[in-house]
C-alpha positions as CSV (number, residue, x, y, z in Angstrom):
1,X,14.4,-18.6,20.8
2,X,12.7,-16.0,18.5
3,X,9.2,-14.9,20.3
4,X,6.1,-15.6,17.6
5,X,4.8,-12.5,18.8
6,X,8.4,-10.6,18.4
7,X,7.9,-7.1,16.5
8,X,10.1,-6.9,13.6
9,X,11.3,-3.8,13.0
10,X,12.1,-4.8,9.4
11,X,8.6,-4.9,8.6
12,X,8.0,-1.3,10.5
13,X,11.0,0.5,8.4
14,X,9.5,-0.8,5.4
15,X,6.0,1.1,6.3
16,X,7.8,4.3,6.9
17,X,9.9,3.7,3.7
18,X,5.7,3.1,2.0
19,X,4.4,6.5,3.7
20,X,7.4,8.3,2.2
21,X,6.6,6.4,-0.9
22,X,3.5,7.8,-0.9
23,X,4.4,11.2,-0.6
24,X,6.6,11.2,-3.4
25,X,4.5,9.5,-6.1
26,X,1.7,12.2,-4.8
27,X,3.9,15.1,-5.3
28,X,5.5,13.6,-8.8
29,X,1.5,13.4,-10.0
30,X,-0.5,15.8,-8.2
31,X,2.4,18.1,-7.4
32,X,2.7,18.3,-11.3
33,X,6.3,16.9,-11.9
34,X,5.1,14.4,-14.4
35,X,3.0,17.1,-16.3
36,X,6.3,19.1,-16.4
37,X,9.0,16.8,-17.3
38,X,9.8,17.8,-21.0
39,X,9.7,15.8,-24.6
40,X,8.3,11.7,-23.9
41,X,11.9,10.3,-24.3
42,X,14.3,12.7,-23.0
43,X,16.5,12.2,-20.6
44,X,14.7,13.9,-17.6
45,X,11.3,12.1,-18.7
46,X,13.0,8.9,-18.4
47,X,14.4,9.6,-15.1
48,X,11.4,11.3,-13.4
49,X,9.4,7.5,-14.3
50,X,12.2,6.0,-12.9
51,X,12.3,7.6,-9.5
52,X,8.1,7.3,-9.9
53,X,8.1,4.0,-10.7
54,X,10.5,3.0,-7.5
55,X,7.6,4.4,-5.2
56,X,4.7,2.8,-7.4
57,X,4.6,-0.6,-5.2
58,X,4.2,1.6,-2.1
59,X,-0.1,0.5,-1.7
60,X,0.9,-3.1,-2.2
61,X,3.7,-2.7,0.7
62,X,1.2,-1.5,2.8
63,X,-1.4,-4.2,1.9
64,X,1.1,-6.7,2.0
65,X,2.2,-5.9,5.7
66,X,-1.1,-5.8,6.7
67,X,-1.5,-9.4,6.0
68,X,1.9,-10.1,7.2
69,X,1.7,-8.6,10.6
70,X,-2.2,-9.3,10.8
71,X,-2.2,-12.9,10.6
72,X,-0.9,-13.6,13.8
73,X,-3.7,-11.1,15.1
74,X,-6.2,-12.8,17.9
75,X,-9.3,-11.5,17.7
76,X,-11.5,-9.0,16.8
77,X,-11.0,-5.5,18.1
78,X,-13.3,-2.4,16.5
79,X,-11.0,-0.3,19.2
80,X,-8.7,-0.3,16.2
81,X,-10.8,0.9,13.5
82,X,-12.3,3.8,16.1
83,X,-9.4,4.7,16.6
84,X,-8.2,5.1,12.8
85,X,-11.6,7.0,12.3
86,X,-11.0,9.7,14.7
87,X,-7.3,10.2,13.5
88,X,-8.6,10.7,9.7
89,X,-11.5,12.5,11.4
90,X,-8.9,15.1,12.8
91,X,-7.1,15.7,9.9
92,X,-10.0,16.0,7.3
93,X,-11.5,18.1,9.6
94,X,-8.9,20.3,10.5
95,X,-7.5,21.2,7.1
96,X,-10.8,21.9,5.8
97,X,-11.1,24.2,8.6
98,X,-7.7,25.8,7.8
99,X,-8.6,26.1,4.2
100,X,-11.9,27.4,5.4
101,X,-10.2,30.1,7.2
102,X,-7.2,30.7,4.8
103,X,-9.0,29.9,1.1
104,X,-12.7,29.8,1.8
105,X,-14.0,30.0,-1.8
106,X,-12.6,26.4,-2.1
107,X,-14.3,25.0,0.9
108,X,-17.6,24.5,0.2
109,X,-20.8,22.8,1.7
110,X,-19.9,19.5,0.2
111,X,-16.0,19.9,0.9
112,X,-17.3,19.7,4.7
113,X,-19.6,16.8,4.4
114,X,-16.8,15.0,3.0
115,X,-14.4,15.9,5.6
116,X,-17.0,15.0,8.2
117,X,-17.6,11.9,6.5
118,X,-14.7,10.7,5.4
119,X,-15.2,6.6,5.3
120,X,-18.6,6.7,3.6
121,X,-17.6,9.9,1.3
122,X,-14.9,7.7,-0.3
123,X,-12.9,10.6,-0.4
124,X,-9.9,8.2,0.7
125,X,-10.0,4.8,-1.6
126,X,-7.3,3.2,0.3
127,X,-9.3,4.2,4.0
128,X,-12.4,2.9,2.7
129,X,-10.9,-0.6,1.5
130,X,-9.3,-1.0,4.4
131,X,-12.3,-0.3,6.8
132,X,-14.5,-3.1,4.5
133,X,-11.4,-6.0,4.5
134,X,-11.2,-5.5,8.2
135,X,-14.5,-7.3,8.9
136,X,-12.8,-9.9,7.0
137,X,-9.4,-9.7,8.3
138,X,-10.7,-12.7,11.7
139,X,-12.1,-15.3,8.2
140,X,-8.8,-14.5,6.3
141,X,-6.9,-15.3,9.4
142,X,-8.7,-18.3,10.5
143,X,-8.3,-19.8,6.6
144,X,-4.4,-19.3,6.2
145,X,-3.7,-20.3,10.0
146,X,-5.5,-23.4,9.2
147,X,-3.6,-24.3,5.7
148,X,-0.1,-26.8,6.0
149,X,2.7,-24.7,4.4
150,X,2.4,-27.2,1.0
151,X,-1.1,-26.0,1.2
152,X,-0.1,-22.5,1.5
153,X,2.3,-23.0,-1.4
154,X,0.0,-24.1,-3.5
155,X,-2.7,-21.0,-2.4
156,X,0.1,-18.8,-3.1
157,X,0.3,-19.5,-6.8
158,X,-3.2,-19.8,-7.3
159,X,-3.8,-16.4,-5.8
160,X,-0.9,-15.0,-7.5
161,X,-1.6,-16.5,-10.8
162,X,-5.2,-15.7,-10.9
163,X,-5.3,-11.9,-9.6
164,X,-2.1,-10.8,-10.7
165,X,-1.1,-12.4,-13.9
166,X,-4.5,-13.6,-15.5
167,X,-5.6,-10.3,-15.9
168,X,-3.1,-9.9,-18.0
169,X,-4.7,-12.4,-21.0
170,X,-7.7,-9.8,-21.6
171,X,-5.7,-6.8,-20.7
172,X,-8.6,-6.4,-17.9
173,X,-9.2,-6.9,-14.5
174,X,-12.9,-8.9,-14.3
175,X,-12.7,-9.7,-10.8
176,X,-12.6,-5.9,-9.6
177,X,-14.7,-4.7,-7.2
178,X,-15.5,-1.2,-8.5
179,X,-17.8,-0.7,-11.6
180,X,-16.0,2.4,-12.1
181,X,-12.2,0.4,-12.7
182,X,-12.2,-1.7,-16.1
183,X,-8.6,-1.7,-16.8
184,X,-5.3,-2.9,-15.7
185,X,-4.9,1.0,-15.1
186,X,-7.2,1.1,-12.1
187,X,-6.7,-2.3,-10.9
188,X,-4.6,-1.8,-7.6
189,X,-7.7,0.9,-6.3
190,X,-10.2,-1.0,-4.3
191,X,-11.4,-3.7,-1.4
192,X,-11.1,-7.0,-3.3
193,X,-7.2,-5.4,-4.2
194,X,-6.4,-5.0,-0.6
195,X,-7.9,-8.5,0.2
196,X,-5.9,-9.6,-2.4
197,X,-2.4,-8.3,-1.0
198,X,-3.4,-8.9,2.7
199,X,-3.6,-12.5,1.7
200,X,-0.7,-12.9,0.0
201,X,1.5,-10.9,2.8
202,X,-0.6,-13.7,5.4
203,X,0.7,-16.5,2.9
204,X,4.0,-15.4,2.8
205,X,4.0,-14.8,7.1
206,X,2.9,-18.2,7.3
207,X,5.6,-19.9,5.2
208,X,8.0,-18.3,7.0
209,X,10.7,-18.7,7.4
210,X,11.6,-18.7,4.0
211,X,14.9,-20.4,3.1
212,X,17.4,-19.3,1.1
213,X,15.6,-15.8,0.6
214,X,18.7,-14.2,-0.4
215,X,18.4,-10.5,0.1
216,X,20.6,-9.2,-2.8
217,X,18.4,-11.6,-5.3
218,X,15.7,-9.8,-4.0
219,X,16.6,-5.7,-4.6
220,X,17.3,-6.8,-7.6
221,X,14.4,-8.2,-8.8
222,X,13.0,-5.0,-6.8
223,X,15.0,-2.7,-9.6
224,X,14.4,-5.3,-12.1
225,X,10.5,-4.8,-11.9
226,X,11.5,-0.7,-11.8
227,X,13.0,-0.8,-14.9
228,X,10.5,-2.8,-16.6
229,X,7.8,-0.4,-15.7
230,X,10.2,2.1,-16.8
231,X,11.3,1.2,-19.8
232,X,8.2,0.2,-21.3
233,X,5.9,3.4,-20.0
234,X,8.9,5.3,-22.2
235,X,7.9,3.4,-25.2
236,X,4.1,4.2,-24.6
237,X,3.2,0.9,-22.4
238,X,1.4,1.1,-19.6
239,X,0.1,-2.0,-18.4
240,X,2.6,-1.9,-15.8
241,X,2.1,1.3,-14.6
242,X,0.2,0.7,-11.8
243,X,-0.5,-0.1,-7.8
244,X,-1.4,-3.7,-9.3
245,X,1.1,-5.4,-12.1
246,X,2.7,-7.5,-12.1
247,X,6.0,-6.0,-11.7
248,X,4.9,-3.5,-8.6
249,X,3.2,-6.6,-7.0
250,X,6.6,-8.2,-7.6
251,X,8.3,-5.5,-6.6
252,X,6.4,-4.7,-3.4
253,X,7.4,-8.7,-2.6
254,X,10.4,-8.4,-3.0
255,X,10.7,-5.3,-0.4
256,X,8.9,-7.3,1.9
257,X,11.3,-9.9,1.6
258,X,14.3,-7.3,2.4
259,X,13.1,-5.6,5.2
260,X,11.5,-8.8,6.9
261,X,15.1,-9.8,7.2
262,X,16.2,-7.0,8.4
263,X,16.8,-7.4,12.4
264,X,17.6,-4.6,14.8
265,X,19.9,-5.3,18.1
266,X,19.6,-2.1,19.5
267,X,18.4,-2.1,23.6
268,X,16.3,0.3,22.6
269,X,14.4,-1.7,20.1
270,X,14.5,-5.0,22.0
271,X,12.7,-3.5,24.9
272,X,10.0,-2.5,22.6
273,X,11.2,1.3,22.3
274,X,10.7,1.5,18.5
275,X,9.1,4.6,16.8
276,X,6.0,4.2,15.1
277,X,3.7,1.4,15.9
278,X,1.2,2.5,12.5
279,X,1.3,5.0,9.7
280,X,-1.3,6.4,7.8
281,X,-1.2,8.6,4.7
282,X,-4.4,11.0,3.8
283,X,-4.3,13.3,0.9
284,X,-7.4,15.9,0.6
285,X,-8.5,16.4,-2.9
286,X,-10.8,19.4,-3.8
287,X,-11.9,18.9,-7.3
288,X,-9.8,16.9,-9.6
289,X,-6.1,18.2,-8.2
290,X,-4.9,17.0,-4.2
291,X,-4.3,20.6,-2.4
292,X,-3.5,19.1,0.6
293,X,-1.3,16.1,2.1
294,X,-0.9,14.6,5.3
295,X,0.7,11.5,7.3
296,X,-0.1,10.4,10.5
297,X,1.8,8.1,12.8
298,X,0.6,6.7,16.1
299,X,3.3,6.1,18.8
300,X,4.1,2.8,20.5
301,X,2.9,2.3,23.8
């Protein structure tokens, strides 16, 4: 019989496949491939959005798994948040000081505040989200673990329908949390986002498992959504161009759905050998262009 407490694997191939997802989208924007891509139309331009748009749902993966691998959690342990602190702590900290040392007339007084205080500085949106749900993570937990599945059915709509799709009447997310995000555009880029996603992953934890969850059905509805953001960015659309449409909420589901799936009979594996237990991905902006990029990864014990 299947252990409730079995890791899936899945699940952990699909946050690697995020981290590199994150990566990529950075270096298509940042990195100036999208600024670079030729006449809006072209053959290149369409492509680039393409392979863009594929990595697009990568926040949502990561929110959803959080709520898909954190329902089942017992407990509240601040070990973990220390210890995610001190990992961004290192790296903020370090590259500044290797930028300090290499390019010091970009590091400057405020650079290092930031890098000291990385949480509070909101230097790192997604970081800073995820430190506020955590507090919330036990409630969340306690709510959905107490729902029958009809009952979680039913919350799944509701949540669905009212954070992803009814922003969609107004063209306008009114139940962000920033001030700072009043658009479809930005909506994807805060807390009350994250909550959002970690629910629906818990939801979708709980209702498994999931019958008839074919997994060709679901890559491609995966390069369905893709091609709809695609193909209507090209024609000067971009309601869907973002961590939180419809189509990369979709999208980021549908991954889910695959990789969940997805089981591993390798010795290794079963004995609890498997690589990477959590990834984090930290980009260090200066100004209004990222300079710097890094991914961490913490080991399983």
């Amino acid at each position: 019989m299947k252990s409730e407490n079995e890791r899936n694997y899945g699940v952990d191939l699909l946050r690697m496949l995020s981290m590199f997802f994150v990566v990529f989208i950075h270096t298509f924007d940042q990195g100036g491939v999208l600024s670079s891509i030729g006449d809006k139309g072209s053959v290149k331009y369409i492509t680039a959005y393409f392979f863009y748009a594929c990595g697009l749902c990568c926040v949502d993966c990561y929110a959803l798994i959080s709520g898909y691998v954190g329902i089942k959690s017992k407990g509240f342990r601040p070990s973990r948040l220390i210890v995610l602190w001190l990992q961004v702590l290192f790296y903020t900290v370090g590259i500044t000081a290797l930028f300090a040392v290499k390019r010091p007339d970009l590091v400057l007084a405020a650079n290092w505040k930031h890098a000291l205080m990385p949480i509070t500085a909101k230097q790192y949106w997604y970081i800073t989200a995820y430190f506020g749900l955590f507090f919330l993570m036990p409630i969340i937990n306690l709510g959905i673990g107490s729902f029958t599945r009809r009952q979680a059915k039913v919350m799944l709509v509701v949540i669905f329908a009212a954070y992803v799709v009814l922003p969609y009447i107004n063209l306008v997310s009114f139940f962000e949390y920033s001030e700072n995000i009043r658009s479809l555009w930005g909506l994807g880029s805060d807390m009350i986002w994250l909550m959002v996603m970690y629910i629906i992953g818990g939801l979708l934890k709980k209702l498994e498992p999931i019958k008839n969850t074919n997994k060709i059905i679901m890559l491609i509805l995966y390069f369905l959504c893709v091609l709809i953001t695609t193909a209507t960015n090209v024609r000067g659309i971009r309601i869907f161009f973002g961590n939180g449409s419809v189509t990369m909420v979709l999208a980021a589901i549908a991954l889910l759905m695959i990789f969940s799936k997805i089981r591993f009979n390798s010795p290794a594996y079963e004995n609890g050998g498997g690589y990477f237990k959590e990834a984090y991905c930290v980009y260090v902006p200066y100004g209004t262009r990222s300079i710097s990029y890094t991914c961490t990864q913490t080991a399983m014990a």
